[in-house]
FIMI-412958 format. One record per residue (C-alpha): residue in one letter; x, y, z. Coordinates in pm, whole numbers, padded with zeros to 5 digits, always signed. Layout:
FIMI-412958
AXYZ
...
This chain:
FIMI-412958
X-00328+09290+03793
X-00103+09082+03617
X-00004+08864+03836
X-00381+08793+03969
X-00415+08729+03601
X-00071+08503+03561
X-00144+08313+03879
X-00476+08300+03974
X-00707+08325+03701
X-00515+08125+03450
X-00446+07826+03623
X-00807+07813+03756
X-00939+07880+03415
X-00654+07546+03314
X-00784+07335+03607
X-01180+07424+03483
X-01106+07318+03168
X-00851+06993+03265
X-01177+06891+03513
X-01419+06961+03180
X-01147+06721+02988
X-01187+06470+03247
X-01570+06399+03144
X-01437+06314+02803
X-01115+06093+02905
X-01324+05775+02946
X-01428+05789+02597
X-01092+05912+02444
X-00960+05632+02648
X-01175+05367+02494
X-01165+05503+02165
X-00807+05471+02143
X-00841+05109+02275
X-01065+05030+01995
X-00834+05159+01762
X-00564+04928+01897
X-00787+04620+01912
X-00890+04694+01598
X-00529+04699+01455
X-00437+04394+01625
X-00710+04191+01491
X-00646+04351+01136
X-00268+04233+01222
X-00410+03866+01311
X-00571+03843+00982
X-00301+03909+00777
X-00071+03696+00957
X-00364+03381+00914
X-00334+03490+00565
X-00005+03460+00547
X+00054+03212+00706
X-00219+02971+00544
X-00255+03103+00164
X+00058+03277+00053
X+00343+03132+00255
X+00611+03398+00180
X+00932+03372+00395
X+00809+03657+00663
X+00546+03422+00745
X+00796+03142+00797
X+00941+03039+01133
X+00929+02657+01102
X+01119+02459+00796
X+00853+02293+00592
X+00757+01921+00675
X+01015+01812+00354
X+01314+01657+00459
X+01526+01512+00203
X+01378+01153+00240
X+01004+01211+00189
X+00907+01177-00159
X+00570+01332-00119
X+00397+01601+00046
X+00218+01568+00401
X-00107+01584+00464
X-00202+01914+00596
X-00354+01773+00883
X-00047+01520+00962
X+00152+01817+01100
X+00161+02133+00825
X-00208+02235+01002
X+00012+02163+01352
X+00284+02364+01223
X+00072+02672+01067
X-00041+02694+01456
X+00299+02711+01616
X+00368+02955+01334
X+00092+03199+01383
X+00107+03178+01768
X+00505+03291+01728
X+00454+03548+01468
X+00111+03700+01675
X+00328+03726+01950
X+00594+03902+01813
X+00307+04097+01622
X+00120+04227+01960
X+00434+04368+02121
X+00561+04516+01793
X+00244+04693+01784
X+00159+04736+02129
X+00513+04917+02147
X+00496+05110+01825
X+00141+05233+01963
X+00363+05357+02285
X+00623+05499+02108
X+00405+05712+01870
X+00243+05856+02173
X+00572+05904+02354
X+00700+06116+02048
X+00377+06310+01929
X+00253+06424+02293
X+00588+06399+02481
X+00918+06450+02344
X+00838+06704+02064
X+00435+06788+02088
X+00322+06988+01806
X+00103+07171+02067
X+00169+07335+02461
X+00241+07052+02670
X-00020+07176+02902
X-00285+07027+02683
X-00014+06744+02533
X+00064+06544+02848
X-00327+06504+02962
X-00400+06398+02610
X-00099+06173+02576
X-00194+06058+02912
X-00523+05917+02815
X-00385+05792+02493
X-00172+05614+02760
X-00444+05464+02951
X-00612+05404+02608
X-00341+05160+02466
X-00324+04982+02814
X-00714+04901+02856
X-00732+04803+02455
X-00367+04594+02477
X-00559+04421+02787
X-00865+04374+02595
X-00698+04227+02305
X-00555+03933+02467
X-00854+03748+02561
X-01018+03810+02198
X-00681+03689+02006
X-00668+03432+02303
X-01013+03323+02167
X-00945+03302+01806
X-00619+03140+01860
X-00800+02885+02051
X-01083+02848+01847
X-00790+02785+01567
X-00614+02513+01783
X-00978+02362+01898
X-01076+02349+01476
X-00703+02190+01378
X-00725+01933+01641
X-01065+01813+01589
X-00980+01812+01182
X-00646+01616+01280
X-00855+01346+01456
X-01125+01350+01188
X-00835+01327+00912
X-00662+01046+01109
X-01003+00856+01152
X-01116+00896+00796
X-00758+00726+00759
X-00793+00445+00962
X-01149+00394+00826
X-01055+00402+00461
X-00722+00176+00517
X-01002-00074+00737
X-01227-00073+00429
X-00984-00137+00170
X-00820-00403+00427
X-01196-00540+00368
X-01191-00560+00024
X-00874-00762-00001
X-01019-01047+00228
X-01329-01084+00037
X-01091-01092-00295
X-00927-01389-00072
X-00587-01166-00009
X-00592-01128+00362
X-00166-01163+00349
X-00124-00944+00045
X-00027-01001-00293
X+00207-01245-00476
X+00520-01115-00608
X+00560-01393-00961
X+00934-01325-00887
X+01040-01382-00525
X+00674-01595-00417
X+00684-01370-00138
X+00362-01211-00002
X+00340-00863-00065
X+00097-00652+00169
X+00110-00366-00032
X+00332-00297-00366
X+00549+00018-00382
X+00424+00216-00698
X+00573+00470-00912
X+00518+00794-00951
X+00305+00783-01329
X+00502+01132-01476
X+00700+00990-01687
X+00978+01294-01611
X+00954+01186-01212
X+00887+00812-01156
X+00932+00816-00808
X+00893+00530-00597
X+00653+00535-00321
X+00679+00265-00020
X+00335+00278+00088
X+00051+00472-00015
X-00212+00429+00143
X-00419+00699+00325
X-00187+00821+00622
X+00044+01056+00627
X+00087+01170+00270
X-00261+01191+00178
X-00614+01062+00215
X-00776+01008-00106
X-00485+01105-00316
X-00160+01115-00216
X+00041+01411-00368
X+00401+01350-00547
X+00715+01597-00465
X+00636+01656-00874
X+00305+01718-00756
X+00173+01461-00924
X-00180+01334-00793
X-00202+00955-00710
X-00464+00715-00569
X-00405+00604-00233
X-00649+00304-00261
X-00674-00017-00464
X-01033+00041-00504
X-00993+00411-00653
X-00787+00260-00935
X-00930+00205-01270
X-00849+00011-01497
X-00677+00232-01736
X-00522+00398-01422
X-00373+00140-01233
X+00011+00206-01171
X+00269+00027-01168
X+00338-00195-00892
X+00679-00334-00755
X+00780-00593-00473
X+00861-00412-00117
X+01075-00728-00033
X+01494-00587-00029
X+01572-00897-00204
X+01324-00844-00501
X+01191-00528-00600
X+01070-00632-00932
X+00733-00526-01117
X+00448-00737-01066
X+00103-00736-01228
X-00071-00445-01300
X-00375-00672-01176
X-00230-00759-00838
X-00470-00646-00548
X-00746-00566-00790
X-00925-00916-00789
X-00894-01299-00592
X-00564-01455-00670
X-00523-01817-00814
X-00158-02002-00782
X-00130-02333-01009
X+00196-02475-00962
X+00289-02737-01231
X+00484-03043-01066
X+00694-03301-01254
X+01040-03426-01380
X+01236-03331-01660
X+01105-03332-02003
X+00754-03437-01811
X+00567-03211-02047
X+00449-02912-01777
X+00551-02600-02022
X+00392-02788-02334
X+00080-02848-02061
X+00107-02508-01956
X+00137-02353-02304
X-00165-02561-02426
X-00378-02424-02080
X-00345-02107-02162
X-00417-02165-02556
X-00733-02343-02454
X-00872-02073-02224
X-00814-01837-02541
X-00985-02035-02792
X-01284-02086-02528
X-01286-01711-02495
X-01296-01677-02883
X-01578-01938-02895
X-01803-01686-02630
X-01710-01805-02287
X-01492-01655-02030
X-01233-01354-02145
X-00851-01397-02082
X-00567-01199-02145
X-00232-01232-02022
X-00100-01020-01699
X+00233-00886-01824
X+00431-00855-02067
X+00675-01116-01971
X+00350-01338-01985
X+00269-01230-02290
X+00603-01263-02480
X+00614-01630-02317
X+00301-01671-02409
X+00315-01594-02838
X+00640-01839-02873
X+00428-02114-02684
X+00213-02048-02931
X+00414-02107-03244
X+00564-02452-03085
X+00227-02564-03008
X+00097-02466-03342
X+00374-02640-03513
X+00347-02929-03322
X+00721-02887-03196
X+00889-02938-02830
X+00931-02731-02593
X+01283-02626-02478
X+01352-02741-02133
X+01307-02552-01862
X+01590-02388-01727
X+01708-02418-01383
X+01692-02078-01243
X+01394-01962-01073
X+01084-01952-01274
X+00851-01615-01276
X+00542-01696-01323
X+00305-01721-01607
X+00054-01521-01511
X-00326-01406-01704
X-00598-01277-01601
X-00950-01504-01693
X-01329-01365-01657
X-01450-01001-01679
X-01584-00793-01383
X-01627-00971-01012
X-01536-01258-01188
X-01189-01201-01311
X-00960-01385-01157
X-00548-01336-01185
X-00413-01696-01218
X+00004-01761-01211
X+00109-02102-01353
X+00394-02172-01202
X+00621-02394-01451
X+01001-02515-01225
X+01263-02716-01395
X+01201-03050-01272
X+01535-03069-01119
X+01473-02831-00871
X+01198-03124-00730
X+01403-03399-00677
X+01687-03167-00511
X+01561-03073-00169
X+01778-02779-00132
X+01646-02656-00431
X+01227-02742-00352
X+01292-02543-00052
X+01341-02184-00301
X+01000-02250-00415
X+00759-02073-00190
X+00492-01976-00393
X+00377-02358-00294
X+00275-02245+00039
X-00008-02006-00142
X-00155-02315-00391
X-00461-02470-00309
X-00463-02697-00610
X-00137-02851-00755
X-00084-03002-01095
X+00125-03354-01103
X+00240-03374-01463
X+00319-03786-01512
X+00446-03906-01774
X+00408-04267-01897
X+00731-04284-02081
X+00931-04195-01758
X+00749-04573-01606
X+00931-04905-01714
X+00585-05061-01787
X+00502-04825-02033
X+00810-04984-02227
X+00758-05344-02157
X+00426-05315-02345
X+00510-05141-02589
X+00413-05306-02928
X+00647-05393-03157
X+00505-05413-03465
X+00326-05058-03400
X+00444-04699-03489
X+00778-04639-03288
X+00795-04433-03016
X+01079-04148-02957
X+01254-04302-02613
X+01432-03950-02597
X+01103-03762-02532
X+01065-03945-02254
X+01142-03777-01875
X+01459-03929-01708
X+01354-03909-01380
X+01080-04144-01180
X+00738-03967-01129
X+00733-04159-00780
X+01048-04013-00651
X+00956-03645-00783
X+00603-03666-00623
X+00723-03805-00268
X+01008-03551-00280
X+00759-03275-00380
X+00478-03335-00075
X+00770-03369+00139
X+00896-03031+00061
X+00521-02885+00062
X+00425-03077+00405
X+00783-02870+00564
X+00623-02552+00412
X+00339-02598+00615
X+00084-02635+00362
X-00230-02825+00422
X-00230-03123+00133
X-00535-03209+00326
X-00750-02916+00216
X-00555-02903-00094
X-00683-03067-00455
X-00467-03241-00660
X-00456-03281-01075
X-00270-03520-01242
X-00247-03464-01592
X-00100-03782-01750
X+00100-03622-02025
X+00223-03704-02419
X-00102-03902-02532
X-00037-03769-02878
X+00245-04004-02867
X+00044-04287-02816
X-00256-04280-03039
X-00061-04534-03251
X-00048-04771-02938
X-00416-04850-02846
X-00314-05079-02568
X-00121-04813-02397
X-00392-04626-02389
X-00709-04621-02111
X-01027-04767-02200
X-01185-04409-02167
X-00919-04159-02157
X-01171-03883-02052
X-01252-04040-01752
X-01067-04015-01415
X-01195-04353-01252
X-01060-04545-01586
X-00728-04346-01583
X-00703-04382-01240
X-00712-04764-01302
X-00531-04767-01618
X-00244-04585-01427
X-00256-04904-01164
X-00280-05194-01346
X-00097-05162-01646
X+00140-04898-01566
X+00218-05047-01215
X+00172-04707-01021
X-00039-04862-00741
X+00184-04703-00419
X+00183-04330-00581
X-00203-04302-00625
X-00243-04478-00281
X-00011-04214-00165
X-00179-03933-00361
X-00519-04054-00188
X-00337-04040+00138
X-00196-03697+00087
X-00477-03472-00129
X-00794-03447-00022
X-00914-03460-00350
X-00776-03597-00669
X-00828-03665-00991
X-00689-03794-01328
X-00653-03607-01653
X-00510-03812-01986
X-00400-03491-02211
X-00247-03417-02545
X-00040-03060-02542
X-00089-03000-02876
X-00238-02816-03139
X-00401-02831-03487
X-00345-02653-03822
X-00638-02386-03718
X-00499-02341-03356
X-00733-02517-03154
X-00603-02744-02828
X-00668-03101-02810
X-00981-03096-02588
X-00884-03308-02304
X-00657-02966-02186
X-00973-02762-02229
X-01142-03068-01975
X-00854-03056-01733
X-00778-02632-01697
X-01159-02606-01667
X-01115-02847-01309
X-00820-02665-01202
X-00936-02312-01240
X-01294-02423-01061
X-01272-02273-00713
């Protein structure tokens, strides 16, 4: 009876009950599939997590986009978002076999190797459990296939839409300098060069990085993020006024400030021609005093650029008030005197450019000055006392004139010498206006027949200039050369209260007319 009971009845009783536990297999089966989809999506998350928000090293498989050069952070979407994908694709990868395998092995042990329970009833269950964790591991890869695409489909269409919006915003603020008449860039007032974009510093004071080129690109759209983390504006336009950095020339050669101003408004270049002791830094002094005492008086506000203007400016202003001479100007390279005139779309950044006079009757040196190429109007500073004429009429018997203020070198040979050098620099004299500001009348009011008829009007200077001063060949060649010109008799000086003679205020009010 035994053994009917040992071998006949048991196992059919064992093979009833295995064919009852088949019913149920299907949904033990799925169950446990759920489970490990359900894990491997949890898994997912936490890597995305990880990998997006807190960055820890055992989310890391890829250096960070910060090599030693870069001096700011990327833009997340010119190649961290790239990089973040690579990332979680590696580390989900290495996540589904780790658990896919673990999932194995825990089966293996519990229903296998050392079941807790008869391994007649262990193997069928760790059988299903088997066929559980293959149909969900199958299942799983077309759902984290999905998200990971979805993922990749979102970062590249952001990427396009980041690199767009770049393009877009560098167009627009490309824009904005044409219609502020800066279609080449800015002018350096050091090196004369053009300057397409200044390199700025970083504004902590503890960092003061230097960054090439900030516009939207690479390191940032709107703002561009320092290695200090620092927040600056990648556009001209986003600038305010009490935010504006500091700018500096890109050119190797250079690399010194420039105006806070530059980029933010139309630029005006003035260059001041003439010989030596001509009078062009008393005439430029005397501009610039004018334009402030016709912004005291209600019309148009000035201030100076920089503070290399401004210093300039305050000791012009105590010769000029003291009715002293200027120093000459020295030799070296002149950076210019720049201010800013007007107030809102009218402000304008003007740079008076005052050279020794030397440097116009040498052509090796003329050929250093390239902020010529950029004028549009040009200021020929003559003076009488440099013509033999001037001499020959002199009267006697009238108040004596100081023959050492006079310039030593011929105003025809500097003004042929000058258009020659401007003509090679392929400006158009043509299109170009010309002022000539006959200097030192101060020194003449004791003379009357030196002086024009009407010294406020350019046809009577023009013929003063011709028939008494013998200068017929220059103002025919003037004619010939500008296509527009006209005649200015000034006094550089100043009285007691500080107000400029007002021919200056006459003659800066024609040059600064666009």
């Amino acid at each position: 009876m035994s053994d009917i009971l040992t071998f006949v009845i048991v196992p059919a009783l064992y093979l009833a009950l295995l064919l009852l536990y088949l019913l149920f297999v299907p949904v033990i089966a799925a169950l446990r599939g759920a489970a490990l989809v359900s894990e491997l999506l949890w898994r997912y998350c936490r890597l995305l997590g990880g990998v997006l928000r807190l960055r820890t090293p055992e989310f890391v498989t890829i250096p960070p986009y910060r090599p030693a050069d870069e001096r700011a952070h990327r833009n997340y979407f010119f190649g961290p978002a790239t990089r973040d994908l690579r990332q979680l694709l590696t580390l989900g990868r290495r996540s589904y076999v780790r658990t896919v395998t673990d999932a194995y092995r825990r089966v293996t042990a519990d229903q296998f190797t050392a079941p807790s329970t008869h391994r007649s009833a262990s193997v069928p269950y760790g059988l299903t459990l088997y066929l559980g964790l293959g149909v969900g591991a199958a299942a799983a890869v077309p759902v984290l296939g999905l998200l990971l695409g979805l993922h990749a489909l979102g970062v590249a269409l952001l990427t396009v839409g980041a690199r767009l919006t770049a393009l877009t915003l560098r167009a627009a603020d490309r824009a904005v300098m044409i219609l502020r008449g800066l279609p080449r860039g800015m002018l350096c007032p050091s090196c004369f060069e053009r300057v397409p974009y200044p390199a700025y510093d970083c504004p902590r004071t503890t960092c003061r990085r230097r960054h090439a080129d900030i516009r939207p690109g690479t390191f940032g759209l709107f703002r561009r993020r320092c290695a200090c983390d620092e927040r600056i504006p990648t556009l001209l336009m986003l600038m305010s006024r009490d935010a504006r950095l500091s700018g500096h020339c890109v050119h190797e050669h250079c690399g010194k400030p420039m105006n806070p101003d530059a980029g933010h408004m139309p630029e005006l270049i003035l260059p001041l021609i003439g010989g030596r002791a001509a009078g062009k830094t008393q005439l430029m002094a005397a501009m610039v005093k004018s334009l402030e005492n016709t912004a005291e008086n209600g019309g148009p506000a000035i201030r100076l650029a920089d503070p290399e203007s401004t210093a300039n400016q305050r000791v012009l202003n105590e010769v000029l008030e003291i009715q002293g001479h200027t120093r000459p100007t020295q030799k070296t390279l002149p950076r210019a005197h720049s201010f800013v005139r007007g107030s809102g779309r009218a402000e304008r950044l003007v740079h008076v450019f005052d050279t020794a006079g030397e440097r116009f009757v040498n052509r090796e040196e003329t050929d250093a000055l390239r902020y010529i190429r950029e004028a549009r109007t040009f200021v020929f500073v003559l003076d009488p006392m440099a013509v033999g004429a001037f001499w020959t009429r002199l009267d006697p018997a009238g108040p004596k004139v100081d023959r050492t203020l006079a310039s030593t070198v011929d105003p025809e040979d500097v003004f042929s010498r000058s258009v020659q050098t401007v003509r090679t620099m392929g400006t158009r004299l043509d299109k170009a206006r010309l002022a000539v500001a006959v200097s030192k009348r101060d020194l003449m009011t004791g003379q009357p027949a030196l002086l024009p008829d009407r010294p406020d009007d350019s046809d009577t200077t023009r013929d003063w200039l011709c028939e008494r001063l013998g200068l017929r060949n220059l103002l025919k060649t003037m004619d010939l050369e500008f296509g527009e010109v006209r005649f200015f008799c000034t006094a550089a000086v100043a009285d007691e209260a500080g107000r400029v003679d007002p021919s200056v205020g006459v003659f800066v009010d024609w040059c600064l007319r666009e």
